[in-house]
LUMMI-643455 format. One record per residue: z, y, x of N, C-alpha, C in turn; residue in three letters. Coordinates in pm, 1 decimal, decimal comma. Atoms other than C-alpha are relative to their C-alpha. Layout:
# residues N
+----------+----------+----------+----------+----------+----------+----------+----------+----------+-----+
:     n_c3 :     n_c2 :     n_c1 :    ca_c3 :    ca_c2 :    ca_c1 :     c_c3 :     c_c2 :     c_c1 :   r :
+----------+----------+----------+----------+----------+----------+----------+----------+----------+-----+
:        Z :        Y :        X :        Z :        Y :        X :        Z :        Y :        X : ALA :
...
+----------+----------+----------+----------+----------+----------+----------+----------+----------+-----+
# end
This chain:
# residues 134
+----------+----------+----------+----------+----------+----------+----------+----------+----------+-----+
:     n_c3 :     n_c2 :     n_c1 :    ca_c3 :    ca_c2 :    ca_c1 :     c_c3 :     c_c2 :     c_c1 :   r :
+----------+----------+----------+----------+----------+----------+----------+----------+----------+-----+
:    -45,5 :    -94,3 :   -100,6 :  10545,6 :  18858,7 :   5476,6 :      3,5 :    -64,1 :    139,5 : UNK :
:    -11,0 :     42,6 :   -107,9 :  10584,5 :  18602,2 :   5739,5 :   -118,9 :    -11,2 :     77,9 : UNK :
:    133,4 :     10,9 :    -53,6 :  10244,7 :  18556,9 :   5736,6 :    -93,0 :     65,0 :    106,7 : UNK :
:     54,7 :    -97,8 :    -37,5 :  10158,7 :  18878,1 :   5812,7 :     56,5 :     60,7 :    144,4 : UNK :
:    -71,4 :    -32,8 :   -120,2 :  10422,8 :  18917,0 :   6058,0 :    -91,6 :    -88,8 :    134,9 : UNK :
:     62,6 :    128,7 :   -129,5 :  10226,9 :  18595,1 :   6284,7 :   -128,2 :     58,7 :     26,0 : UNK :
:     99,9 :    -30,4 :    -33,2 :   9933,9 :  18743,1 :   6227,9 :    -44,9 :     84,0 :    128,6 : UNK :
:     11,7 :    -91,7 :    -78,0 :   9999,1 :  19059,2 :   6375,3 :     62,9 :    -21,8 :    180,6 : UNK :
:    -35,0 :     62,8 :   -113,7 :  10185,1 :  18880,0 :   6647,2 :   -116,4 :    -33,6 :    102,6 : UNK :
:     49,4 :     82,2 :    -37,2 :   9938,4 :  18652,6 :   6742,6 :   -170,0 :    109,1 :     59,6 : UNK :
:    106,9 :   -157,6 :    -19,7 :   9675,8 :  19020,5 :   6738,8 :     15,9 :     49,6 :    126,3 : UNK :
:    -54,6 :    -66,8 :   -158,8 :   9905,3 :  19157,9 :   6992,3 :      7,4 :    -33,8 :    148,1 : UNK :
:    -49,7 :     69,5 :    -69,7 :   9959,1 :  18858,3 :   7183,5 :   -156,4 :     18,7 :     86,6 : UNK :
:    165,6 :     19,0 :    -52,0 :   9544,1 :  18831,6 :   7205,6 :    -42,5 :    117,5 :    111,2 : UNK :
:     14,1 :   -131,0 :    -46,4 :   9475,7 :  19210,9 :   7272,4 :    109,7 :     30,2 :    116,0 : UNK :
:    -99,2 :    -48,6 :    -98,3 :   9786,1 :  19217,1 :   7550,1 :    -98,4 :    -61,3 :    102,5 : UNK :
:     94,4 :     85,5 :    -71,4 :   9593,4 :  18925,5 :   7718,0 :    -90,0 :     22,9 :     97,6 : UNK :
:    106,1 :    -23,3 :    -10,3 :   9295,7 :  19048,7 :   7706,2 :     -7,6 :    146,6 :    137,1 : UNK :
:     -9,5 :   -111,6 :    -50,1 :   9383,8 :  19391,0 :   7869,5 :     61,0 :    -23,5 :    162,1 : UNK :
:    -48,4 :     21,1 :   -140,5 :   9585,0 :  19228,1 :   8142,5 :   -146,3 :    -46,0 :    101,7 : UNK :
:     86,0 :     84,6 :    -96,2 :   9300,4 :  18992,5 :   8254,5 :    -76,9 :    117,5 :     53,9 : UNK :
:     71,2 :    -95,8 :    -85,0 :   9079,5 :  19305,5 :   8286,7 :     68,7 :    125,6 :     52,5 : UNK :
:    -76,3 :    -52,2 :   -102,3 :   9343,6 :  19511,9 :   8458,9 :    -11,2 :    -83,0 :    167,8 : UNK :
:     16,5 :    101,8 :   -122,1 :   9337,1 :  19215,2 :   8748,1 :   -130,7 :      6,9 :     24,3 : UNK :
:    109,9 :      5,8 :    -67,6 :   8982,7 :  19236,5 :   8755,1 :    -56,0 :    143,7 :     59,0 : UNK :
:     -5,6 :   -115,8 :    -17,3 :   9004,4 :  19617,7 :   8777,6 :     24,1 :     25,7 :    186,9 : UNK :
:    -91,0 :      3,7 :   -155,8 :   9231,4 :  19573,5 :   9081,4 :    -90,2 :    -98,3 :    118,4 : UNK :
:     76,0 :     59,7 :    -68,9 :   9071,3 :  19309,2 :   9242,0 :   -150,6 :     41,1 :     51,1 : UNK :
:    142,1 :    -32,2 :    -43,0 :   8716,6 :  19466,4 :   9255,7 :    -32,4 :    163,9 :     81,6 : UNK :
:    -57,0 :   -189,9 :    -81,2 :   8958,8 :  19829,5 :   9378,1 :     -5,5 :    -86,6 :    122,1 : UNK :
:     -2,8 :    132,2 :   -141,1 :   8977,0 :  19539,2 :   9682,3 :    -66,9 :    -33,2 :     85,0 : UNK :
:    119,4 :     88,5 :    -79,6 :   8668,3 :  19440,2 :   9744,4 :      1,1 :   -149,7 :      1,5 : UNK :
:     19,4 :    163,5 :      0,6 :   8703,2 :  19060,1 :   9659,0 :    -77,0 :    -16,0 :   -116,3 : UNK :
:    138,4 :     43,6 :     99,2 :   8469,1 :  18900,4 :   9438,6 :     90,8 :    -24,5 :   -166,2 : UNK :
:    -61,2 :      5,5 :    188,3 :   8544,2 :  18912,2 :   9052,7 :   -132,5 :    -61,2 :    -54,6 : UNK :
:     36,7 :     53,9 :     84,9 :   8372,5 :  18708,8 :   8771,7 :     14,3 :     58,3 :   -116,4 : UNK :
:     -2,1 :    -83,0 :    159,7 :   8264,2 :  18912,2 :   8460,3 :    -63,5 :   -103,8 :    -73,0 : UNK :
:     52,5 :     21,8 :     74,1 :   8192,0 :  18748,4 :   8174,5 :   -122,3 :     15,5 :    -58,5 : UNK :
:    128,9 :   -119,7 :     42,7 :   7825,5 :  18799,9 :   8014,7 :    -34,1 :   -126,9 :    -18,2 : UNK :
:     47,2 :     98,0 :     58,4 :   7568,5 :  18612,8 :   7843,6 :   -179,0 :      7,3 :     75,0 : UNK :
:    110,8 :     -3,1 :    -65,5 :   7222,0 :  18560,7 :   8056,8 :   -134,8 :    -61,7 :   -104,4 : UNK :
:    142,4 :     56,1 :     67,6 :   6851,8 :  18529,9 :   7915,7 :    -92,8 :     -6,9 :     62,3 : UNK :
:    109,2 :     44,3 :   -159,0 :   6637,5 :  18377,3 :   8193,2 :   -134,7 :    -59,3 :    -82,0 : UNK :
:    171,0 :    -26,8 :     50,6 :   6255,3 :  18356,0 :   8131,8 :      3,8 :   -173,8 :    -38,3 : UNK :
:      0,9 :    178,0 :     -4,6 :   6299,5 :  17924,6 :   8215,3 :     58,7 :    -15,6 :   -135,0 : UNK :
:    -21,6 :     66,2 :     89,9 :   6489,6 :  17933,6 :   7879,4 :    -35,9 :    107,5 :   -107,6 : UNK :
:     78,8 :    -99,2 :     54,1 :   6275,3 :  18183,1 :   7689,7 :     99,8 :      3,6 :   -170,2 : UNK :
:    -92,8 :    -36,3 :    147,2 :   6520,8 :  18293,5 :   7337,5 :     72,4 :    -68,1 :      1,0 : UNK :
:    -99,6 :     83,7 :     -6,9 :   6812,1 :  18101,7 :   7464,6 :    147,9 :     58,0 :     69,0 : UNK :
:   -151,8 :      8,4 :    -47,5 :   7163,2 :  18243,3 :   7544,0 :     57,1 :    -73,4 :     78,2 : UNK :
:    -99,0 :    131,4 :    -56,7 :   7339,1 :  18093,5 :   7838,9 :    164,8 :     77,1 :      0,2 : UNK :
:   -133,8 :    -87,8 :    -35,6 :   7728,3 :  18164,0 :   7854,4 :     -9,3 :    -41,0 :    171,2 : UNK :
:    -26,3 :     33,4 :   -157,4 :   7846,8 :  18233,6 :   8209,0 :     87,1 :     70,2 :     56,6 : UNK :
:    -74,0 :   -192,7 :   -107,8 :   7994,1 :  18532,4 :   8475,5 :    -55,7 :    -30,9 :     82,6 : UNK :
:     47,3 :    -56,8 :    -94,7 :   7836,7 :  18699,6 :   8714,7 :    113,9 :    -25,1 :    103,7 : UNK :
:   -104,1 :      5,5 :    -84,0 :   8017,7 :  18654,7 :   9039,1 :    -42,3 :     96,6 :     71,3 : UNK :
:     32,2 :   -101,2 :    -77,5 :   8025,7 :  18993,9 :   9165,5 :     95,6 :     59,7 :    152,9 : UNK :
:    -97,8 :      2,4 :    -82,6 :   8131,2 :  19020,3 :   9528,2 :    -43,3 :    150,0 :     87,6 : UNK :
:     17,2 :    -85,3 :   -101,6 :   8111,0 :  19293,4 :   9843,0 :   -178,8 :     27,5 :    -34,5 : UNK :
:    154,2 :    -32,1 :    -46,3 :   7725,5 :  19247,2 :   9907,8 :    -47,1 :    -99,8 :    -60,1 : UNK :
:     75,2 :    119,1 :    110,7 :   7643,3 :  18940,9 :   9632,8 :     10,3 :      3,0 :   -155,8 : UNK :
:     -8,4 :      1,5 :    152,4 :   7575,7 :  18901,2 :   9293,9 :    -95,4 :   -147,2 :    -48,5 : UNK :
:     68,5 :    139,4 :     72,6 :   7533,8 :  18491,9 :   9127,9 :     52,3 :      9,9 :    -85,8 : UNK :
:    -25,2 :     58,2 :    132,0 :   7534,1 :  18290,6 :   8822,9 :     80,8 :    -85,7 :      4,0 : UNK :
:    -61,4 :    115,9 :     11,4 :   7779,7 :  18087,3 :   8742,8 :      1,7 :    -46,6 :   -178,6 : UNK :
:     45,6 :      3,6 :    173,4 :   7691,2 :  17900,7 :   8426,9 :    122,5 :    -83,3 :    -56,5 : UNK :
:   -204,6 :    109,1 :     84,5 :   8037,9 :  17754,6 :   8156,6 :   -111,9 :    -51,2 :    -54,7 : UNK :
:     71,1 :    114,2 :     70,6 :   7729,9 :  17538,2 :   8007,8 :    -70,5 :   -123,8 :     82,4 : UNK :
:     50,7 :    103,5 :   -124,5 :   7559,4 :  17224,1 :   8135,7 :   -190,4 :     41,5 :      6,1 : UNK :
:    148,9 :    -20,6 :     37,8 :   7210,2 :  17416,6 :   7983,0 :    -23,2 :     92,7 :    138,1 : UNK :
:    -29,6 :    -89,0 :    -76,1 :   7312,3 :  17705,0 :   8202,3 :    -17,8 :    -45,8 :    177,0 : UNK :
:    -55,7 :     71,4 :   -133,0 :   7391,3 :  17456,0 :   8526,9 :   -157,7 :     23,0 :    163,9 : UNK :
:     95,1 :     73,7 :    -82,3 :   7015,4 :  17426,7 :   8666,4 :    -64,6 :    168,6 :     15,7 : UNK :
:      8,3 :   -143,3 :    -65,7 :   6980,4 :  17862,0 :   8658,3 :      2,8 :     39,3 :    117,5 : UNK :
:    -79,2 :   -119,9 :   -107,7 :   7052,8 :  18123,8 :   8933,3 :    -75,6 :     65,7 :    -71,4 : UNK :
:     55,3 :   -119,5 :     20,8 :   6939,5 :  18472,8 :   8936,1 :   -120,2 :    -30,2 :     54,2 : UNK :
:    121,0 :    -26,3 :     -9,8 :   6591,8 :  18545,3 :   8988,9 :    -50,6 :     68,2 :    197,0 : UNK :
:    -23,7 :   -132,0 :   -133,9 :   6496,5 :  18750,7 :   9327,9 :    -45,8 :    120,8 :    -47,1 : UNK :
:     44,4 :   -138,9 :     17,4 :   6438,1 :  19097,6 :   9294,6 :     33,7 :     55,9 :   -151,0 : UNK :
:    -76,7 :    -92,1 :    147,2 :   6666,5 :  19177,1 :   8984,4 :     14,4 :    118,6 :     25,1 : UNK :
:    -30,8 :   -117,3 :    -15,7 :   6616,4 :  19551,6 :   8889,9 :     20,9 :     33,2 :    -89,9 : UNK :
:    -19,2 :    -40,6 :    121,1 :   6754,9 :  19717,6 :   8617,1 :   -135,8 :     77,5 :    -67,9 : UNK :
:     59,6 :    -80,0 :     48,9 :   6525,4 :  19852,9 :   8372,3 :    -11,0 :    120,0 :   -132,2 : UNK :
:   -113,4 :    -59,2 :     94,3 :   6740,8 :  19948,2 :   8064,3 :     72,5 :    -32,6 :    -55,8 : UNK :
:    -97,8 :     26,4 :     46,9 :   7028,5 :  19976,8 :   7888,7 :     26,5 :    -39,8 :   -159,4 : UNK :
:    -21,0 :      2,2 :    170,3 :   7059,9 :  19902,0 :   7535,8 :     82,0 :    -64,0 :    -85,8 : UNK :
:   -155,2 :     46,4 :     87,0 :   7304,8 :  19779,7 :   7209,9 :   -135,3 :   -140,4 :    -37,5 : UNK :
:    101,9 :     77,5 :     52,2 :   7183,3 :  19473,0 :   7045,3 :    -94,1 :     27,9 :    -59,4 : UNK :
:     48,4 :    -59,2 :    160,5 :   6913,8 :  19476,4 :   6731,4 :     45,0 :   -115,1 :    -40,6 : UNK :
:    -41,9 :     56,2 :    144,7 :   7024,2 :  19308,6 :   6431,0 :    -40,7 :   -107,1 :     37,7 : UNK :
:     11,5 :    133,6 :     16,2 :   6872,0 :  18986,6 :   6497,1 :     76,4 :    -59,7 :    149,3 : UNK :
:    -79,9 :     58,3 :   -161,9 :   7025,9 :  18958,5 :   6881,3 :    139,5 :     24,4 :    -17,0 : UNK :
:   -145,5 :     -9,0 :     45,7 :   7351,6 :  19069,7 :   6712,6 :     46,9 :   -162,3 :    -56,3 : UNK :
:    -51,5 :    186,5 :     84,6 :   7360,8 :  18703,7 :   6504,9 :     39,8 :    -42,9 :    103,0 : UNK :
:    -11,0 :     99,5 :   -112,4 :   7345,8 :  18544,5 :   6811,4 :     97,4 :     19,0 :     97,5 : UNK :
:    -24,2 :    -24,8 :    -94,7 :   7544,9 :  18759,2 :   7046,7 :    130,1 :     97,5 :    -44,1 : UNK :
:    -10,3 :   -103,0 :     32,4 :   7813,4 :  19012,3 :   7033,8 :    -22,5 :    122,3 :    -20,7 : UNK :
:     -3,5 :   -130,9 :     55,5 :   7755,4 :  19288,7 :   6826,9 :     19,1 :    155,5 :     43,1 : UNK :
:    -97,9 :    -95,7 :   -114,0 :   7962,9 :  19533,9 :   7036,1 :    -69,8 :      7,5 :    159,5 : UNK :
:      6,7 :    -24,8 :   -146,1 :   7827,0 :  19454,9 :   7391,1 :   -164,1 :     36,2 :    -15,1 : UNK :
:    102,8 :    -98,6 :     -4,2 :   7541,3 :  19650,4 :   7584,0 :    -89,8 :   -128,2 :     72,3 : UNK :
:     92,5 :     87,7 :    -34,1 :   7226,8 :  19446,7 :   7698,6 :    -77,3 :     56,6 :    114,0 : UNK :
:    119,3 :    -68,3 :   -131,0 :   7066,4 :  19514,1 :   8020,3 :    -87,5 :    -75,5 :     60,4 : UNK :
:    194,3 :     83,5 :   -108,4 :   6670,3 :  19459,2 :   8131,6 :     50,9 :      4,9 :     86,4 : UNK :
:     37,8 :     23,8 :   -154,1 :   6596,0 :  19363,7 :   8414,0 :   -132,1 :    -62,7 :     23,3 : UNK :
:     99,8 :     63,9 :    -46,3 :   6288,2 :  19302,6 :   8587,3 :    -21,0 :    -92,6 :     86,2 : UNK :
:    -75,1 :     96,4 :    -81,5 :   6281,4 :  19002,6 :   8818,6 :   -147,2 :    -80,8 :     79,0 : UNK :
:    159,4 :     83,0 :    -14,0 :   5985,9 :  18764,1 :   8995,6 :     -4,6 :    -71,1 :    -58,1 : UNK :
:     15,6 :    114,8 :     68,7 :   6041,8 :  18555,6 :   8737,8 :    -31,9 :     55,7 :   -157,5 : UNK :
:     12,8 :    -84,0 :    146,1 :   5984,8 :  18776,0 :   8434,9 :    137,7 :     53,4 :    -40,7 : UNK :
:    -27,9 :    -37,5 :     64,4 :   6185,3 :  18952,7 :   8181,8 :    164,4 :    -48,1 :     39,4 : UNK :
:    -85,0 :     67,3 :     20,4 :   6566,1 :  18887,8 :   8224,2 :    146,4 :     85,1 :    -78,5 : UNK :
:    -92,9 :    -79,3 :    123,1 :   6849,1 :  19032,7 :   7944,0 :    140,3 :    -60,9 :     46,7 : UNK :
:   -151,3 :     52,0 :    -22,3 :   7217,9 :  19035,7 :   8078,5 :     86,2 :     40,3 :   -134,6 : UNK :
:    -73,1 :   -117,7 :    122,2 :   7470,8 :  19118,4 :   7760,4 :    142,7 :    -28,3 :     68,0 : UNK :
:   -143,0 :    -26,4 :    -25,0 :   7790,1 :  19249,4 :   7860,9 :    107,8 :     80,4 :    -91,2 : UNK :
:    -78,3 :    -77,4 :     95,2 :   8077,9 :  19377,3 :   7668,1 :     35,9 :    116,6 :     94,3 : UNK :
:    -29,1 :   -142,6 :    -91,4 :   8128,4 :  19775,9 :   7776,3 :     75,1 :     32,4 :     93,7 : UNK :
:    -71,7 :    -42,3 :   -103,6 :   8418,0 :  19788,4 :   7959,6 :    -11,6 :   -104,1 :    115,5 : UNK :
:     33,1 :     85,4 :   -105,5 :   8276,8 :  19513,2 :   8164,5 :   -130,4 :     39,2 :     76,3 : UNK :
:    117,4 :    -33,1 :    -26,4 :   7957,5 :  19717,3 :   8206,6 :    -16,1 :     28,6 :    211,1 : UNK :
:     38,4 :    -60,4 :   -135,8 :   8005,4 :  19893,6 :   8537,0 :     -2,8 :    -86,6 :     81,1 : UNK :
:      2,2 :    130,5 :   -158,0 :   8066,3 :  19616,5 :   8757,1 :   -136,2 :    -45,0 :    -12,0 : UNK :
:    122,6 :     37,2 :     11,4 :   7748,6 :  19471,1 :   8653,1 :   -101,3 :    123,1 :     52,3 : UNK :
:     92,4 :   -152,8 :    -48,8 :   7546,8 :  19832,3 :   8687,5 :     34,8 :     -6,5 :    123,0 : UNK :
:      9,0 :    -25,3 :   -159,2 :   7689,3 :  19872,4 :   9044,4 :    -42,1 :    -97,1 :     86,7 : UNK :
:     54,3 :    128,2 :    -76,1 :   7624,5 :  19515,8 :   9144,0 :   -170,8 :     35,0 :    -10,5 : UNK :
:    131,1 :    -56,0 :     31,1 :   7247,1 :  19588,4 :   9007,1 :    -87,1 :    141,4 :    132,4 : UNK :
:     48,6 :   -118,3 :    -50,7 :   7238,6 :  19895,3 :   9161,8 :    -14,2 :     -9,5 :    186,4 : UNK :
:     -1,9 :     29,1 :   -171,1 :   7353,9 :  19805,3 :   9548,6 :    -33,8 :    -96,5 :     21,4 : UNK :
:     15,0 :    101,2 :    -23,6 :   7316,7 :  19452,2 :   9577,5 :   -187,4 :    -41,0 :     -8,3 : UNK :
:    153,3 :    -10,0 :     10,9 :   6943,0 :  19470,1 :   9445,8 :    -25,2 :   -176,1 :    -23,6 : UNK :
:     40,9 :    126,0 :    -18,4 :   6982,1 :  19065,3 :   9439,5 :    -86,3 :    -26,1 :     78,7 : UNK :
:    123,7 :     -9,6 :    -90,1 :   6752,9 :  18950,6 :   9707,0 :    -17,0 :   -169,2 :    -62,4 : UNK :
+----------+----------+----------+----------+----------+----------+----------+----------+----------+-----+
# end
């Protein structure tokens, strides 16, 4: 019983967390200051390779900031345009979460796949959409 009691604790504690951090990023981007979404980048230079990172989405910019050292020697591309939206397939699920949406992009560098979890989507889409990356 105790067990179950920590468990569910430790559920709540996660999921409270979780909801705050993206409340603050909610607010902060109602602001206009630059927020950092989470997401997982697939740049042409590392052709079937996952980098972790966040987007640093500000007023009139949108970079990479890479949490790996594989990630470190990236940026964005020029001329990132969206091209669609989509869920994983089954084999980009192993690798990735399951749950989040994957967005083309076309770029001068080829092919580039952002995955974001949903309620992190829009910031990314509007950055895409105005910013155009130059």
């Amino acid at each position: 019983m105790i067990e179950l009691v920590a468990v569910l604790a430790g559920g709540l504690m996660g999921w409270w967390l979780l909801r705050r951090k993206a409340r603050q990023r909610a607010s902060s981007a109602a602001q206009g200051h630059s927020i950092k979404v989470p997401c997982l980048l697939r740049h042409p230079l590392f052709e079937g390779r996952w980098l972790r990172g966040r987007m640093v989405i500000g007023p009139f910019t949108m970079t990479w900031e890479p949490r790996t050292k594989a990630g470190a020697a990236v940026s964005l591309p020029t001329g990132l345009q969206q091209v669609s939206l989509r869920s994983p397939s089954l084999r980009e699920a192993m690798k990735i979460n399951g749950g989040s949406k994957i967005i083309e992009c076309n770029s001068s560098e080829g092919a580039v796949l952002i995955a974001v979890m949903p309620n992190e989507l829009g910031y990314i889409l509007a950055a895409l959409s105005s910013v155009g990356t130059e």
